[in-house]
C-alpha positions in Angstrom: 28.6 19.5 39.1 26.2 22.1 37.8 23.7 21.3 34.7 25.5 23.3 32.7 29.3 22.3 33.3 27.3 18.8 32.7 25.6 19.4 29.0 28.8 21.8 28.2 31.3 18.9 28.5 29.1 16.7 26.6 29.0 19.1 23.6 32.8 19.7 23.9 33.2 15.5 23.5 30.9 15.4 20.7 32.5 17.4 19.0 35.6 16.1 19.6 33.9 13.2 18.3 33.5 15.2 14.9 37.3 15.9 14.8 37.9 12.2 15.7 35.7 11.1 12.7 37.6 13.7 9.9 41.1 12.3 11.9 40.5 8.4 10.9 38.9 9.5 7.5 42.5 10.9 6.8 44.8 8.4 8.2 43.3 5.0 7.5 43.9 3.0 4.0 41.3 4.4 1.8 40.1 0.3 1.5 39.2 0.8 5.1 36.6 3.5 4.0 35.1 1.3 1.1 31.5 0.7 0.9 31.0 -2.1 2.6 32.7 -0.4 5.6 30.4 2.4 4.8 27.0 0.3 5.1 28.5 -1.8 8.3 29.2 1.5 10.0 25.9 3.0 9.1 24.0 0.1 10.5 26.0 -0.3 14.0 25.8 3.9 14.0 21.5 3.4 13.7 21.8 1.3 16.2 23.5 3.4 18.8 21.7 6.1 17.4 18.4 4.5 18.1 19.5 3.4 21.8 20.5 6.8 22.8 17.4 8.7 21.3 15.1 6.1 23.5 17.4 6.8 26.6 17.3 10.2 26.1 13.1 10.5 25.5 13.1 8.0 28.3 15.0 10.5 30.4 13.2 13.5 29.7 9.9 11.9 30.4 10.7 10.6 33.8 12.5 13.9 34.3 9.5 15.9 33.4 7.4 13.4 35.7 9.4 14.4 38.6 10.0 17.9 38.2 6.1 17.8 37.9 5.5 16.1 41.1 7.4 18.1 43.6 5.9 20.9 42.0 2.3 18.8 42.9 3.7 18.3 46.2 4.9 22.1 46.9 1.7 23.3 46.0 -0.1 20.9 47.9 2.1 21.6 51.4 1.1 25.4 50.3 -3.0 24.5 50.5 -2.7 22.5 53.6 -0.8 25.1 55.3 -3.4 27.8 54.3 -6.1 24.9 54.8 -4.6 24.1 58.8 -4.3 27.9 59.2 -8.0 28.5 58.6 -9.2 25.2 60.8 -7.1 26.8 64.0 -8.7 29.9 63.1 -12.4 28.6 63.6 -11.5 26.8 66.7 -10.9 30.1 68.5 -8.2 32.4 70.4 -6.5 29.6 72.0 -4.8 28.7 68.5 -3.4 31.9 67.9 -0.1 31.4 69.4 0.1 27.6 67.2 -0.8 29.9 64.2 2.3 32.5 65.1 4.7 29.4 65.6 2.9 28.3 61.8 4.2 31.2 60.1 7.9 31.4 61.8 8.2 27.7 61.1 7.7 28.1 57.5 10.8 30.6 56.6 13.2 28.3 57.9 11.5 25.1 56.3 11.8 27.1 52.8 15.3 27.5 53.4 16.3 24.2 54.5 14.3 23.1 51.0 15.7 25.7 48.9 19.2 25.8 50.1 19.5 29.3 50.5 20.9 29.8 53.4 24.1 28.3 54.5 24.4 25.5 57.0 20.7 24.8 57.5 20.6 21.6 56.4 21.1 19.2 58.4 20.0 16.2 57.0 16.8 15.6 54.6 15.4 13.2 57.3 16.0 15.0 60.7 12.9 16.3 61.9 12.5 20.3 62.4 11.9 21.1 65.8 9.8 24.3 64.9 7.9 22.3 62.7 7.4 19.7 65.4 6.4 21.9 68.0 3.1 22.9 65.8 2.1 19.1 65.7 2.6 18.8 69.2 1.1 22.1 70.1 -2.2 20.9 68.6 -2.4 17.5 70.0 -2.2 19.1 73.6 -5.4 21.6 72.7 -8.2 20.8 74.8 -11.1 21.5 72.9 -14.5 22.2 75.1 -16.9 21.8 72.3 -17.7 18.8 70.0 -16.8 21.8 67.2 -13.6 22.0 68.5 -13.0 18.5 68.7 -13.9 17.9 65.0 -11.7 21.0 64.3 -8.6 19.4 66.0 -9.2 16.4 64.4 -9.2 18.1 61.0 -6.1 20.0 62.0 -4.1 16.7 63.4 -4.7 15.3 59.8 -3.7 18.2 57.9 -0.8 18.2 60.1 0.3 14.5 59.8 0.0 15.1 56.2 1.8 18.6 55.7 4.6 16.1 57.6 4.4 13.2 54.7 4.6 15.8 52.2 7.8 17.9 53.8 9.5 14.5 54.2 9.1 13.4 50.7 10.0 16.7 49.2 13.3 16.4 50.8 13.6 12.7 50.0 12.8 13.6 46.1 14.8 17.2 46.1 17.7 15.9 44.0 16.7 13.4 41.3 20.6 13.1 40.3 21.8 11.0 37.2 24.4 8.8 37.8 27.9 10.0 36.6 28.5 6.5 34.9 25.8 6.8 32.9 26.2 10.0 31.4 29.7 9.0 30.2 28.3 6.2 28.6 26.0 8.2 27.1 28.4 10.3 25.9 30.5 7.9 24.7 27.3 6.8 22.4 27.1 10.5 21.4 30.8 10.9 20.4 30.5 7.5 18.4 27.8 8.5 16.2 28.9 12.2 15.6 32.6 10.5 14.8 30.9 8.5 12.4 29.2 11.6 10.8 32.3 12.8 9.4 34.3 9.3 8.8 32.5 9.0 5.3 32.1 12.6 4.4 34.6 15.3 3.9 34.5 18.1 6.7 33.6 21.6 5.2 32.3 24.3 6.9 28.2 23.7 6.4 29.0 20.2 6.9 30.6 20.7 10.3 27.9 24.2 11.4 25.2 21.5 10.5 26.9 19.2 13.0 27.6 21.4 15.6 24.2 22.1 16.2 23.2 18.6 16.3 25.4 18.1 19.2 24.3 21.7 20.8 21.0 19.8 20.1 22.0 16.6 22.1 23.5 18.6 25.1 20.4 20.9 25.5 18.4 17.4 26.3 21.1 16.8 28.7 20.7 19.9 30.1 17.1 19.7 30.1 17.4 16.7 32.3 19.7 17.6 34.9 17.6 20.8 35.2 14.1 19.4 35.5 15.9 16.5 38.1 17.0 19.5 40.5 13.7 21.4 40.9 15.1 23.7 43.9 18.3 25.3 42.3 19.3 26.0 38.7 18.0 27.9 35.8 14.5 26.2 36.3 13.8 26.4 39.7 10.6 26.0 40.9 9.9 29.6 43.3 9.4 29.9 46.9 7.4 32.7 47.3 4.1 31.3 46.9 4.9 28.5 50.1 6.4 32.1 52.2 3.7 34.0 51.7 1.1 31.3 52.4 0.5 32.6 56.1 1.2 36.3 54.7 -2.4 37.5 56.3 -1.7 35.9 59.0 
């Protein structure tokens, strides 16, 4: 389920959670709705109130954190590939053909990452064979110089961590919240917008004023399910720095 569908349910339940509140405000006994009911509500609302506000900044900041360090991590598998490209470029014209297999290994890496073309992904932790084949192509260089043995050296580093890196983007591409906890989030929501209108007759500032509080609530929601799936939706972080890294190639 999309981001949207996600944060648009969760502002249709709150509020139906302010029609719930103006429902039980004009069916129950009117000493049901008496003071102390009033001040016994209000302090178990705070409560819920407070609990969701902390899950929800809680959520946003580890959201943010995340979104933050793919980012980190897409950029950094950009350097290294521009880095490894420039190493096998100094060690001479026997590289050339790993650089070539560099640059067509990298269009299908960005889609199996992006999702943009169907049925290329095959699994976050199988291994790419194009992308293999540049690893193994510089381990079997035989370099005649102690300049080209330093060179490989670099380039079998950069290489094993350009690996890491790819690995962990795809481990980390989909930072999903669990279904069960956004209902009971929700829940929390519909309680406290339900209790909004319980004491307070409904009139039409009353319930715009509401209604944007929940709008309000579901745009976090949104927020977070956005900022958790870095490589589709509104907020997506771009590809075309990490396909034209080897662009001058």
């Amino acid at each position: 389920m999309s981001a949207l569908i996600s944060a648009g349910i969760i502002f249709i339940l709150t509020l139906g959670g302010i029609w719930l509140g103006t429902l039980l405000r004009r069916t129950l006994p009117k000493h049901h709705l008496n003071e102390h009911a009033k001040d016994v509500v209000r302090l178990g609302v705070g409560l819920i109130a407070t609990i969701a506000a902390l899950v929800l900044g809680l959520l946003i900041g580890a959201a943010k954190g995340s979104f933050d360090t793919q980012s980190t991590q897409l950029k950094q598998i950009t350097a290294d590939l521009i880095l490894l490209d420039n190493i096998l470029a100094q060690y001479g014209p026997e590289a050339l053909p790993i650089r070539e297999h560099m640059r067509s290994a990298v269009g299908p890496f960005s889609d199996r990452l992006w999702h943009e073309k169907e049925g290329t992904i095959s699994g976050p932790f199988e291994s790419d064979a194009a992308e293999e084949q540049v690893y193994l192509d510089i381990q079997k260089l035989s370099p005649h110089s102690e300049v080209q043995r330093s060179l490989q050296s670099r380039a079998v580093q950069v290489s094993n961590e350009l690996a890491q890196l790819r690995f962990m983007l795809f481990v980390e591409s989909d930072n999903l919240i669990p279904t069960p906890f956004l209902a009971i989030l929700a829940f929390w929501l519909v309680i406290v917008f339900a209790s909004y209108s319980l004491f307070s007759p409904l009139n039409l500032t009353l319930f715009t004023c509401l209604s944007l509080f929940a709008f309000s609530a579901a745009s976090a929601i949104f927020l977070i399910l956005e900022l958790g799936r870095p490589f589709t939706g509104l907020m997506m972080l771009s590809s075309a720095p990490l396909r034209n890294a080897l662009g001058t190639l």
